[in-house]
N, CA, C and O of each residue as an XYZ file, in Angstrom:
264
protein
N     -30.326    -69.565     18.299
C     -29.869    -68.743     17.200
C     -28.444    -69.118     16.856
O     -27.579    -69.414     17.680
N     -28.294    -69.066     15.472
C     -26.970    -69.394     15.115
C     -26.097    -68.493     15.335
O     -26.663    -67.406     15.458
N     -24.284    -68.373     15.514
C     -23.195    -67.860     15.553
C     -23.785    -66.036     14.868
O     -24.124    -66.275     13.709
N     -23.908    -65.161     15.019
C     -23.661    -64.001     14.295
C     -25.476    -63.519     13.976
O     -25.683    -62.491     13.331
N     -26.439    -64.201     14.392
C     -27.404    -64.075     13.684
C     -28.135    -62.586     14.637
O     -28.575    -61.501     14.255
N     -27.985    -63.189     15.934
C     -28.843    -62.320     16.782
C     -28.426    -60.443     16.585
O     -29.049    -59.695     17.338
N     -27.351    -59.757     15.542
C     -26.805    -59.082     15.535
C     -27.598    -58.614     14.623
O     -28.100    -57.491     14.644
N     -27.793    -59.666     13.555
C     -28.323    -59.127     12.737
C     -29.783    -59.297     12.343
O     -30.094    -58.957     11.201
N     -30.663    -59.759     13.117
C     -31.798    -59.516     13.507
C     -32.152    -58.258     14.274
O     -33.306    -57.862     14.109
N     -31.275    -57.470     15.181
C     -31.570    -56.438     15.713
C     -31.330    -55.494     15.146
O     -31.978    -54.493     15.449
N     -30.184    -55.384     13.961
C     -30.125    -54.683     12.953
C     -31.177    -54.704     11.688
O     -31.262    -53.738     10.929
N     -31.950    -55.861     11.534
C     -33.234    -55.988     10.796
C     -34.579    -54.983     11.803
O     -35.218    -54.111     11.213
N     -34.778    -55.211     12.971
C     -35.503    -54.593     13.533
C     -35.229    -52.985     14.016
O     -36.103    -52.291     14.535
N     -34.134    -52.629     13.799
C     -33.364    -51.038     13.546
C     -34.314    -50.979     12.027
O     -35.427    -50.456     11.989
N     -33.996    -51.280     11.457
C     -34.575    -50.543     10.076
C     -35.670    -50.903      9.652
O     -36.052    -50.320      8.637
N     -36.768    -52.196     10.367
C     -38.168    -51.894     10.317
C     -38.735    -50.658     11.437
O     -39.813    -50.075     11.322
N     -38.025    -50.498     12.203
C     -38.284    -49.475     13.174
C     -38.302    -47.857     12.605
O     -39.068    -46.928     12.863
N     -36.944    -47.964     11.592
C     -36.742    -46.928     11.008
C     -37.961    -46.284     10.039
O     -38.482    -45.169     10.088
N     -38.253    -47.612      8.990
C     -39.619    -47.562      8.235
C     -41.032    -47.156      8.984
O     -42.001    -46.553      8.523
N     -40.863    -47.564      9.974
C     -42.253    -47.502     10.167
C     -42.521    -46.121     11.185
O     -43.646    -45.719     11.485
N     -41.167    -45.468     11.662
C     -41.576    -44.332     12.324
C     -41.135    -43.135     11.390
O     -40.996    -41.958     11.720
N     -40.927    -43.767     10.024
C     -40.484    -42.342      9.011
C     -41.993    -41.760      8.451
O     -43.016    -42.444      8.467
N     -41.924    -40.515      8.009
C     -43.068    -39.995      7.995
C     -43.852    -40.306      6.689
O     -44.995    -39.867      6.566
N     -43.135    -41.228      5.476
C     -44.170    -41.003      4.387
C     -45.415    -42.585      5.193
O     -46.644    -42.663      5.187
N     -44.648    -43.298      5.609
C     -45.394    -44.172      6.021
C     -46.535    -44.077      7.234
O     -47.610    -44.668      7.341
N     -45.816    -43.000      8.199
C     -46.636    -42.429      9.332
C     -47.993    -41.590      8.530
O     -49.090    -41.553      9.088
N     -47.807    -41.054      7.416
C     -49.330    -40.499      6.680
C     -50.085    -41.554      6.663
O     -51.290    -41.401      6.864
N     -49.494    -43.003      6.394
C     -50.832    -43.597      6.142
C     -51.321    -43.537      7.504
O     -51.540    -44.748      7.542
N     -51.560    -43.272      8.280
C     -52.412    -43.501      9.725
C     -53.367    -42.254     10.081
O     -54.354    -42.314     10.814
N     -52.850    -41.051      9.380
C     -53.722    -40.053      9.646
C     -54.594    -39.350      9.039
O     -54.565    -38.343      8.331
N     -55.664    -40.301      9.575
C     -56.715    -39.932      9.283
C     -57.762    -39.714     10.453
O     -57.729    -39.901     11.670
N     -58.805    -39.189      9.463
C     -60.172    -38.587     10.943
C     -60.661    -39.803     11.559
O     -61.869    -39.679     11.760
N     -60.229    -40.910     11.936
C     -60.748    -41.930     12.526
C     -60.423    -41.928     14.202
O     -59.482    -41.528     14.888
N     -61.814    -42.641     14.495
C     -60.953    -42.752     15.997
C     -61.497    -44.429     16.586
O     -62.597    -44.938     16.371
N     -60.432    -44.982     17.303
C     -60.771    -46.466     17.507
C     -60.535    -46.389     19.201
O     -59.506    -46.001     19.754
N     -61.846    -46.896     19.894
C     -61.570    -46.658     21.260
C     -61.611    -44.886     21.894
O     -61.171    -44.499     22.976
N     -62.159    -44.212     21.017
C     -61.907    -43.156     21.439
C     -60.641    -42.368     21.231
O     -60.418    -41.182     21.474
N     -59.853    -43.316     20.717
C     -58.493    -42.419     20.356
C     -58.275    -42.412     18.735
O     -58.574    -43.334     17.976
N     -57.511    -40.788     18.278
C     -57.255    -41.207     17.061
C     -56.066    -42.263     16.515
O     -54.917    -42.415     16.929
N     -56.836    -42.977     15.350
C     -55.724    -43.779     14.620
C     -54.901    -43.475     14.940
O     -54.534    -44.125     15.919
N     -53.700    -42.088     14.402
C     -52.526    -42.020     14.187
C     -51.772    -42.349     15.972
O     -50.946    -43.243     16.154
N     -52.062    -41.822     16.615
C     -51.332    -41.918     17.676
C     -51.160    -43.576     18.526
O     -50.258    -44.060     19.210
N     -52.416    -44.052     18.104
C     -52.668    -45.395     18.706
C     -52.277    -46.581     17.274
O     -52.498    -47.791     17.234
N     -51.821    -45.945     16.517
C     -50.977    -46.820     15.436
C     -49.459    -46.639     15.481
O     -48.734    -47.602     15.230
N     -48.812    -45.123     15.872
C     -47.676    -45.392     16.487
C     -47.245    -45.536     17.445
O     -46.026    -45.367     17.470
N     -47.980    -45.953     18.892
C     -47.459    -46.417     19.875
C     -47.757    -48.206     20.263
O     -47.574    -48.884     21.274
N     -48.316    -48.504     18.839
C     -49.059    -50.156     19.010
C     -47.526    -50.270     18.088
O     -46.769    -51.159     18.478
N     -47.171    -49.632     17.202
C     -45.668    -50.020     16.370
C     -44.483    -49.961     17.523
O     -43.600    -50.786     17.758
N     -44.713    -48.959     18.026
C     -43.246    -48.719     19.044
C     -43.333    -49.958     19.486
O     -42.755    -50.924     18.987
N     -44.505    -49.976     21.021
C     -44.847    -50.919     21.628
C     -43.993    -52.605     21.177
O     -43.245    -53.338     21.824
N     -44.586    -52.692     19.724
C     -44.337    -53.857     19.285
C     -43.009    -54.577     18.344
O     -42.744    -55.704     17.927
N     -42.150    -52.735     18.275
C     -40.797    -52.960     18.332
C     -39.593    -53.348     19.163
O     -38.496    -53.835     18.890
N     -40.418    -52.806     20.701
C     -39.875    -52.875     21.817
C     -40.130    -54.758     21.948
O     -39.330    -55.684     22.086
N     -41.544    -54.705     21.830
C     -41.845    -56.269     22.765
C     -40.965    -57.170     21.385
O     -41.222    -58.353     21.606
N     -40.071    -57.087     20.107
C     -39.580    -57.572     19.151
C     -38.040    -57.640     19.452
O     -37.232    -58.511     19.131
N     -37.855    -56.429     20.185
C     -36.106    -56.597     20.640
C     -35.323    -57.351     21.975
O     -34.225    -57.869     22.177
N     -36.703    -57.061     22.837
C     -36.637    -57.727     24.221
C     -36.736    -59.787     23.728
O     -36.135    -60.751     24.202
N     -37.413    -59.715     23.006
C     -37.449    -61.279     22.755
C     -36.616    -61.722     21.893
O     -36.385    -62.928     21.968
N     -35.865    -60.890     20.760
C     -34.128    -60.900     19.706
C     -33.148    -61.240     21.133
O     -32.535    -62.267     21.426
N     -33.255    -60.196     21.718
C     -32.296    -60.279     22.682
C     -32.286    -60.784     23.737
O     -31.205    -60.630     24.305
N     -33.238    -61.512     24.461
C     -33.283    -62.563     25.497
C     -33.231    -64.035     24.916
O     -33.285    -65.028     25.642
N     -33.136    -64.073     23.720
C     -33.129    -65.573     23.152
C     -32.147    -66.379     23.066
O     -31.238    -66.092     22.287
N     -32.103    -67.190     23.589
C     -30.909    -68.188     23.967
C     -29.728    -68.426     23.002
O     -29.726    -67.974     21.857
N     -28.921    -69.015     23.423
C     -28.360    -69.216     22.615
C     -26.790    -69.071     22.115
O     -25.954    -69.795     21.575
N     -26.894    -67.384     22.726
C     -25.843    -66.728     21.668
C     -25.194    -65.812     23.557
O     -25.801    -64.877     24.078
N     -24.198    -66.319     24.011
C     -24.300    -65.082     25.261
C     -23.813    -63.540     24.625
O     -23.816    -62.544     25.349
């Protein structure tokens, strides 16, 4: 990663994080469905968390930049 970048990639992933756990967007998930036995909504925001987390751990372990 270049000089200044990794800062602001984690600040890009702050505000997809922000989007996607705000609530007009959290409606789209709830609905009467269930996948695996669980409903959508809950197993659509912990597959987002999940995959915000596994998005910052790999921003921030990436070489480069100490």
């Amino acid at each position: 990663m270049s000089e200044g970048s990794k800062p602001q990639r984690l600040f890009g992933l702050f505000a997809l994080g922000w989007l996607l756990l705000n609530v007009p967007l959290l409606t789209l998930w709830d609905r009467p469905v269930m996948l695996w036995g669980v409903p959508l909504m809950p197993l659509a925001l912990f597959a987002g968390w999940a995959g915000l987390i596994a998005l910052a751990a790999w921003v921030a372990e990436a070489p480069g930049e100490p």
